[in-house]
Biopython code that builds the backbone (N, CA, C, O; Angstrom):
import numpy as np
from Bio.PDB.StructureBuilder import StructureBuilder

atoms = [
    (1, "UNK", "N", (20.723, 16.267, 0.617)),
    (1, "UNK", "CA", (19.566, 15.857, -0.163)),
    (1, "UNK", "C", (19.058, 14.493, 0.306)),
    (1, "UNK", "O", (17.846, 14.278, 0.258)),
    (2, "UNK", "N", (19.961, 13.489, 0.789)),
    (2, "UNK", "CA", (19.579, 12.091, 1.291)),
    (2, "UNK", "C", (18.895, 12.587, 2.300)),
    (2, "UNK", "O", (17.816, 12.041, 2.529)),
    (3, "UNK", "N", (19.144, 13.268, 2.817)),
    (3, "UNK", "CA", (18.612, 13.536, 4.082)),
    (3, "UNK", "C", (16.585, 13.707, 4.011)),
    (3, "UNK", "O", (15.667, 13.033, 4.478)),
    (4, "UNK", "N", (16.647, 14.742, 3.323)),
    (4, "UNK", "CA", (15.474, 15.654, 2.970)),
    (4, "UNK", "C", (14.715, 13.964, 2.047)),
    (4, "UNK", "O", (13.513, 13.842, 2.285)),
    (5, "UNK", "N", (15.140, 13.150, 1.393)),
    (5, "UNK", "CA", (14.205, 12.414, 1.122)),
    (5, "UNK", "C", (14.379, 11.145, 1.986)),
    (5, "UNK", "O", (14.105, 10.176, 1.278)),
    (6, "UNK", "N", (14.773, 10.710, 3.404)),
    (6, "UNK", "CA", (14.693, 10.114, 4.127)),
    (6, "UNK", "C", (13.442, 10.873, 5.077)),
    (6, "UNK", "O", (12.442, 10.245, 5.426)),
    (7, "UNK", "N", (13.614, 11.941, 5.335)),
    (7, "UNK", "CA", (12.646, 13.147, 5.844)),
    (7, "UNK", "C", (11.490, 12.253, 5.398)),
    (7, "UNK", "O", (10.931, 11.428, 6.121)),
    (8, "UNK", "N", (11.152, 12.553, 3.928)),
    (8, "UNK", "CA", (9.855, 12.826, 3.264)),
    (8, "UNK", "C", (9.223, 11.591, 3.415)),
    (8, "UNK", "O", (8.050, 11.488, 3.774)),
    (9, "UNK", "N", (10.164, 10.386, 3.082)),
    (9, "UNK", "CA", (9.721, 8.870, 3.902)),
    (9, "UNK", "C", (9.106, 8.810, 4.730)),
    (9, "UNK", "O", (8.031, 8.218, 4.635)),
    (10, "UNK", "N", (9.555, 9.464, 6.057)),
    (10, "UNK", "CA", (8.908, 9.871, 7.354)),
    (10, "UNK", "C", (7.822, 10.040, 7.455)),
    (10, "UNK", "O", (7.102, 9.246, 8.060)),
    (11, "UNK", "N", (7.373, 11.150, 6.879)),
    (11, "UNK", "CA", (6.730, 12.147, 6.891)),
    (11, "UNK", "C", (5.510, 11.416, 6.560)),
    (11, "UNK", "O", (4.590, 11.368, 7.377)),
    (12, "UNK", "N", (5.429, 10.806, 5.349)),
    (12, "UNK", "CA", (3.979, 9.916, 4.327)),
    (12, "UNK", "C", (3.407, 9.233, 5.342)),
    (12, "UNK", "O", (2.191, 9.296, 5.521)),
    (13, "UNK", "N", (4.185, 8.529, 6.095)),
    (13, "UNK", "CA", (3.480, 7.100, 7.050)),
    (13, "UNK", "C", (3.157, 7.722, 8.725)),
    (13, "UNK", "O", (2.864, 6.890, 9.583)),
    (14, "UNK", "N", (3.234, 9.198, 9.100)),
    (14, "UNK", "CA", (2.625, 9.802, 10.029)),
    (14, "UNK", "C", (1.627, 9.549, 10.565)),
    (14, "UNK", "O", (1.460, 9.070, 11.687)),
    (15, "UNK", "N", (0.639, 9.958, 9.541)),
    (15, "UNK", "CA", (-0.445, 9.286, 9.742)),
    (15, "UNK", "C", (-1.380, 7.769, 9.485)),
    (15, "UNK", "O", (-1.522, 7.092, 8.467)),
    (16, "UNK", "N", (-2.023, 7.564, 11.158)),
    (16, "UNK", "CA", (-2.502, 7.003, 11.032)),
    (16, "UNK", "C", (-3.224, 5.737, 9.698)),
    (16, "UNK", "O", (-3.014, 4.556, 9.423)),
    (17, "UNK", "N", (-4.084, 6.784, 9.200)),
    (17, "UNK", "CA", (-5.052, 6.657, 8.191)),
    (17, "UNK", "C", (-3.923, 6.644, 6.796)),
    (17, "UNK", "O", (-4.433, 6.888, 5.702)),
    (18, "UNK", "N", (-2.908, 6.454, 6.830)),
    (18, "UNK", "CA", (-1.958, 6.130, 5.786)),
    (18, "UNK", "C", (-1.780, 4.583, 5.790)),
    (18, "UNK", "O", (-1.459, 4.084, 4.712)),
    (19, "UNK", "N", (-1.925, 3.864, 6.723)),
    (19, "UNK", "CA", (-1.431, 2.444, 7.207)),
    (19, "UNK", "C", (-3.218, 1.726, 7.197)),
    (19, "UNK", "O", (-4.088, 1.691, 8.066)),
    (20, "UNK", "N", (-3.154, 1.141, 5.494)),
    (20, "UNK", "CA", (-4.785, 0.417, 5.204)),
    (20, "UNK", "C", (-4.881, -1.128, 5.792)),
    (20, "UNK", "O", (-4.132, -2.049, 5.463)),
    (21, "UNK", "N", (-6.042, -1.205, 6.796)),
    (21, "UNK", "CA", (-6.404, -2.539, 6.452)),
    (21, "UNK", "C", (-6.394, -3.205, 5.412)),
    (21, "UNK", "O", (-5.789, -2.519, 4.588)),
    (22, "UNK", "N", (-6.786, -4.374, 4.845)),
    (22, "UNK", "CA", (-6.914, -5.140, 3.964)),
    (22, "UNK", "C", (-8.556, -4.509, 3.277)),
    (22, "UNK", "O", (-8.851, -3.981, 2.205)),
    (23, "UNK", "N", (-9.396, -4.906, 4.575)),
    (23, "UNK", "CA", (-10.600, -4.311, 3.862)),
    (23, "UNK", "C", (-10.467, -2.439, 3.217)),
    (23, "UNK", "O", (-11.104, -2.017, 2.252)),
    (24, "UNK", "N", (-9.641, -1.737, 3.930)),
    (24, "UNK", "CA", (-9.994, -0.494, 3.722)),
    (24, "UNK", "C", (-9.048, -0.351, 2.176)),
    (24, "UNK", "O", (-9.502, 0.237, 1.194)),
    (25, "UNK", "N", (-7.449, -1.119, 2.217)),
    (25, "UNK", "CA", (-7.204, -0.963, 1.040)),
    (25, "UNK", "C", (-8.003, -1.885, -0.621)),
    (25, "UNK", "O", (-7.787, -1.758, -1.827)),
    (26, "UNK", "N", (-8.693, -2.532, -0.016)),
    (26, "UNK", "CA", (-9.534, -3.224, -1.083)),
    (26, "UNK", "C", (-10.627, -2.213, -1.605)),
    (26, "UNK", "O", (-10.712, -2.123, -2.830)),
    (27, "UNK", "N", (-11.447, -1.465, -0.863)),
    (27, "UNK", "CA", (-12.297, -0.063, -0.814)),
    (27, "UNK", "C", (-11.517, 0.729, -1.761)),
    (27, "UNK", "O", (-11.868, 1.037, -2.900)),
    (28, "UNK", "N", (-10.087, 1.120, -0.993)),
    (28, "UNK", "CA", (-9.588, 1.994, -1.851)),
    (28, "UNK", "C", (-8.891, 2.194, -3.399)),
    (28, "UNK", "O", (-8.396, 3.134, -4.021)),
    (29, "UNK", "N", (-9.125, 0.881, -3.623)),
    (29, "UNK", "CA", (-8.284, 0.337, -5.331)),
    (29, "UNK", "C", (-9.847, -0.118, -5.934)),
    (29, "UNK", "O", (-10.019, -0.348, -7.131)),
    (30, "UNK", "N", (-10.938, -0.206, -4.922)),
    (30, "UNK", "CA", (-12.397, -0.988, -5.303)),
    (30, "UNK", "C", (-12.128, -2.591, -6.222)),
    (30, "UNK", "O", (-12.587, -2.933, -7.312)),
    (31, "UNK", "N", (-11.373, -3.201, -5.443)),
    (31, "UNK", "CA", (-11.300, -4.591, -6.116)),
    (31, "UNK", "C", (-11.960, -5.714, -4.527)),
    (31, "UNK", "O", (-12.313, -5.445, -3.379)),
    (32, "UNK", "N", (-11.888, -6.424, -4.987)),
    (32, "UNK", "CA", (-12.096, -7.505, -4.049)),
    (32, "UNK", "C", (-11.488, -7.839, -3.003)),
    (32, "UNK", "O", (-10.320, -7.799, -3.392)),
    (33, "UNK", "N", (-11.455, -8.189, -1.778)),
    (33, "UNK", "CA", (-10.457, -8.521, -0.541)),
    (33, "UNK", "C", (-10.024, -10.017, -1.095)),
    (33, "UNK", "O", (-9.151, -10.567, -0.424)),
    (34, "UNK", "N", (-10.402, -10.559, -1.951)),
    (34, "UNK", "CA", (-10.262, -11.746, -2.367)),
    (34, "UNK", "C", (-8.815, -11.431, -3.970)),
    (34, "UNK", "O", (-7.773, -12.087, -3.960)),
    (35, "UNK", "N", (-9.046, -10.596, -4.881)),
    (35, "UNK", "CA", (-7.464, -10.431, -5.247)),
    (35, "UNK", "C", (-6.875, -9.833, -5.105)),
    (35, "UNK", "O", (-5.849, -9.872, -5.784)),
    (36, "UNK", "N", (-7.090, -8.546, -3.868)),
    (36, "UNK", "CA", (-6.072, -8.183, -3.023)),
    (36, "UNK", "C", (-5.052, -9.317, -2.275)),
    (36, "UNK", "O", (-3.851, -9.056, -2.200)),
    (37, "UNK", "N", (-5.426, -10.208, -1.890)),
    (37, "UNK", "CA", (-4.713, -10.908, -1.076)),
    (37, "UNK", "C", (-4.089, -12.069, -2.482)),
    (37, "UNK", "O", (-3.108, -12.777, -2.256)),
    (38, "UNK", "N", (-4.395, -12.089, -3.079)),
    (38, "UNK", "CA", (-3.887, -12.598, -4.688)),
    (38, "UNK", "C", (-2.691, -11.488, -5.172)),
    (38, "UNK", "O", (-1.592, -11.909, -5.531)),
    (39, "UNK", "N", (-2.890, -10.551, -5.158)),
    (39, "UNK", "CA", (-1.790, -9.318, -5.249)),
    (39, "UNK", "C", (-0.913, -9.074, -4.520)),
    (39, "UNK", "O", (0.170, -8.674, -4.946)),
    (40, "UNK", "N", (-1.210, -9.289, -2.995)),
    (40, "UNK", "CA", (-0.319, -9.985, -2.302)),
    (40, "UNK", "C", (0.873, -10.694, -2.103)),
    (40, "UNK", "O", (2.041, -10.423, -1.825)),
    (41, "UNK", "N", (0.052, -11.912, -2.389)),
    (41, "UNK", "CA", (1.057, -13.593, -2.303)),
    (41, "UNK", "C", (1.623, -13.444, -3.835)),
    (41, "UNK", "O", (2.580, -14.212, -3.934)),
    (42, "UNK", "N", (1.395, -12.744, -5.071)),
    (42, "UNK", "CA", (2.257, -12.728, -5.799)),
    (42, "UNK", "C", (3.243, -11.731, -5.723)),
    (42, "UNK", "O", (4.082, -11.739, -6.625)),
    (43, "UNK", "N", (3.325, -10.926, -4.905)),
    (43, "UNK", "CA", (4.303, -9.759, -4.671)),
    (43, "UNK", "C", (4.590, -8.473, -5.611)),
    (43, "UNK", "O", (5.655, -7.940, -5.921)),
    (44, "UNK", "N", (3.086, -8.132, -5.991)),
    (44, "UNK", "CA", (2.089, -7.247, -7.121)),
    (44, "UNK", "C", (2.241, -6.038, -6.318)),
    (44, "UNK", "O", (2.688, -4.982, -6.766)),
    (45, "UNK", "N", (1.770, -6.267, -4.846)),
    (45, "UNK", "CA", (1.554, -5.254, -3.869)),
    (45, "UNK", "C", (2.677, -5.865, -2.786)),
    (45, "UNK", "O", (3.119, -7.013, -2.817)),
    (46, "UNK", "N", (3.006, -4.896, -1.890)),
    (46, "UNK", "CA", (3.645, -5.627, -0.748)),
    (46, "UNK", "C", (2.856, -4.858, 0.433)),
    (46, "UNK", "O", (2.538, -3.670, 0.401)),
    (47, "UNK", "N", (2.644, -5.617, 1.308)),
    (47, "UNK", "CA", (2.265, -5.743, 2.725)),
    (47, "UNK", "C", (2.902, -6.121, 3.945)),
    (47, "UNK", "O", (3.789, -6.966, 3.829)),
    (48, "UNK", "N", (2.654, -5.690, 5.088)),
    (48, "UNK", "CA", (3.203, -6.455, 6.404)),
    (48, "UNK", "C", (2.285, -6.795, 6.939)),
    (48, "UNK", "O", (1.270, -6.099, 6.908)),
    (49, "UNK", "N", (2.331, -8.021, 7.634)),
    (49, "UNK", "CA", (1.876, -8.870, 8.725)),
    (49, "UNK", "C", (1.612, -7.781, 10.265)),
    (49, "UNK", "O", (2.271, -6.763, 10.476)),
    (50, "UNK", "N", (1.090, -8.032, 10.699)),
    (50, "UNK", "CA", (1.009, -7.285, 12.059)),
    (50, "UNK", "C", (0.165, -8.176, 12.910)),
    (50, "UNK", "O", (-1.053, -8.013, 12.834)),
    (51, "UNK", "N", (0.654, -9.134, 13.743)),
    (51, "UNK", "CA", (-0.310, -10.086, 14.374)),
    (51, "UNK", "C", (-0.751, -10.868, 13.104)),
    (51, "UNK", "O", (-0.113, -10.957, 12.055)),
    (52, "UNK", "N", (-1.672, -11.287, 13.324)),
    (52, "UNK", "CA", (-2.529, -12.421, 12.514)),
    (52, "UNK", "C", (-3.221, -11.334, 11.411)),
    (52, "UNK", "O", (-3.946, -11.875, 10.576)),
    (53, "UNK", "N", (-3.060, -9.663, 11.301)),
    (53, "UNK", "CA", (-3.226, -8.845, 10.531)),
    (53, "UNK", "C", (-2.570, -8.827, 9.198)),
    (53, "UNK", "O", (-1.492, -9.378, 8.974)),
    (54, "UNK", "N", (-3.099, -8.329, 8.536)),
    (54, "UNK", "CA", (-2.163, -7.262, 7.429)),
    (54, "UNK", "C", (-2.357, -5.809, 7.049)),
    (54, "UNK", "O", (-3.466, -5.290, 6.920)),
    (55, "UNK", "N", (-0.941, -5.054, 6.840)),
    (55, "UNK", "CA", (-1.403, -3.516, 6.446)),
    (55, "UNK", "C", (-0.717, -3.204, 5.548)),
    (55, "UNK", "O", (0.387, -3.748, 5.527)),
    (56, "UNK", "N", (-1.039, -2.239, 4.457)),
    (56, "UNK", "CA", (-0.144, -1.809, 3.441)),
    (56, "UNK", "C", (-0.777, -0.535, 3.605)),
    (56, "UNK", "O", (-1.816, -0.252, 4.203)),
    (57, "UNK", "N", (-0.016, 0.145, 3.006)),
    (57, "UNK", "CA", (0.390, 1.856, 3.073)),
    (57, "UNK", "C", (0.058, 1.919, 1.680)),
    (57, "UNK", "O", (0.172, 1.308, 0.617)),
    (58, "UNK", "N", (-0.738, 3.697, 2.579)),
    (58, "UNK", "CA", (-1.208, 3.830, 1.082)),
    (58, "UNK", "C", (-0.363, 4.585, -0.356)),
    (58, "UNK", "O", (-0.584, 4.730, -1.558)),
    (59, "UNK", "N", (0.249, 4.782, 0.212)),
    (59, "UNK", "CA", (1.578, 5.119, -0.788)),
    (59, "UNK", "C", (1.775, 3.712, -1.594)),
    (59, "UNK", "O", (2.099, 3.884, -2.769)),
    (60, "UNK", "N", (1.666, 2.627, -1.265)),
    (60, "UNK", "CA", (2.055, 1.520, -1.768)),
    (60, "UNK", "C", (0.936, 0.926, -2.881)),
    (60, "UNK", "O", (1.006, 0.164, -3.846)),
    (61, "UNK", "N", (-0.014, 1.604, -2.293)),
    (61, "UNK", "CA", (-1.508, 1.586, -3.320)),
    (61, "UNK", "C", (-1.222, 2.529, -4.381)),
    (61, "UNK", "O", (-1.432, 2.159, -5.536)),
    (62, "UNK", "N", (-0.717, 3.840, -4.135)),
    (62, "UNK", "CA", (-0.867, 4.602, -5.329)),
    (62, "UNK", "C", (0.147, 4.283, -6.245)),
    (62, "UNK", "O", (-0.031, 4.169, -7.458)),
    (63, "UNK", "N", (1.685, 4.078, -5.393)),
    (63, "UNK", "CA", (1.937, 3.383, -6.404)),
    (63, "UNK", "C", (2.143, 2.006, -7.473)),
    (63, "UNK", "O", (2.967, 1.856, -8.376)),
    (64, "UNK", "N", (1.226, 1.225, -7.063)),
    (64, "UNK", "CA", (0.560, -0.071, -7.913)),
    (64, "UNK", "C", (-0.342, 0.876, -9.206)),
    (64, "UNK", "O", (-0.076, 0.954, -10.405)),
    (65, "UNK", "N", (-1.123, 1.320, -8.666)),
    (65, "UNK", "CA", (-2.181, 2.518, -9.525)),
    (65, "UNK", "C", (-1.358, 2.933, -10.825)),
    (65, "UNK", "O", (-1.566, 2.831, -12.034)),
    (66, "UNK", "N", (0.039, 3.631, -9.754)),
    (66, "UNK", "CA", (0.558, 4.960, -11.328)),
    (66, "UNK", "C", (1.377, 3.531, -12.094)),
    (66, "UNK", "O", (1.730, 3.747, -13.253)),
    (67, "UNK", "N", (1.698, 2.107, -11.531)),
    (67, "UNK", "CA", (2.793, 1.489, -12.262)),
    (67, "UNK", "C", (1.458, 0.850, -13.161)),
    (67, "UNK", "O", (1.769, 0.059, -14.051)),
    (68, "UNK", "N", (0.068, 1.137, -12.984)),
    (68, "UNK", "CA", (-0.824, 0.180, -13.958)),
    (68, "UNK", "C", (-0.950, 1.590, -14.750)),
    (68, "UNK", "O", (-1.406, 1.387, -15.876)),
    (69, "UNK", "N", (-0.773, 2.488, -14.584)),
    (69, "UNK", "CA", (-1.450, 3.550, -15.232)),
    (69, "UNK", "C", (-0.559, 3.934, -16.656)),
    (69, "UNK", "O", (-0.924, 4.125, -17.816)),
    (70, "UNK", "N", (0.989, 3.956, -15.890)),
    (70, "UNK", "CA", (2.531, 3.748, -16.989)),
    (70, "UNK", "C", (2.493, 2.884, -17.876)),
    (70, "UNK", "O", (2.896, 3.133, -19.012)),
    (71, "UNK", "N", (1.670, 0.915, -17.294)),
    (71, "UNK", "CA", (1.520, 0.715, -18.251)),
    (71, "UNK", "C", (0.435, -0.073, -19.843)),
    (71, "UNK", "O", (0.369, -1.092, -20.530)),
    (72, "UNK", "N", (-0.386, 1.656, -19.634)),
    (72, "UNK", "CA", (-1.693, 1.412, -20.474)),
    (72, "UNK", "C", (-1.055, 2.259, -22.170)),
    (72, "UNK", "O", (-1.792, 2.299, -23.156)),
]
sb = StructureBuilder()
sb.init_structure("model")
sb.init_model(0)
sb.init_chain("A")
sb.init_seg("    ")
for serial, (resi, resn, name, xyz) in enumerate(atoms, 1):
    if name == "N":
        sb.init_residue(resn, " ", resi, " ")
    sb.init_atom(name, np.array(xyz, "f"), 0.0, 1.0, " ", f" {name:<3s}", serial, name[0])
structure = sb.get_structure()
């Protein structure tokens, strides 16, 4: 079973278009690139560095989403 959800890990970050810019994950939550990067540096969201970049996965977006959604 460890196995099969080490698999499924895999599997999410395949693609490309899973791994958001800053601008594209700001689009995709529709907040600002300005408290995205506030969500950020408080460790709300987590991100990696890539060069002078940043990228977060969008798995990492949805789940910020379902942990605001749990708690309304």
């Amino acid at each position: 079973m460890t196995d099969e959800i080490i698999s499924a890990q895999y599997t999410v970050l395949k693609e490309p278009a899973d791994i958001l810019t800053i601008r594209e994950a700001a689009e995709f939550l529709r907040i600002e690139r300005k408290l995205l990067y506030k969500l950020i540096d408080t460790g709300e969201i987590s991100a990696k560095r890539v060069g002078n970049a940043w990228r977060i996965s969008r798995e990492t977006l949805v789940a910020y989403i379902s942990k605001g959604e749990s708690n309304e």
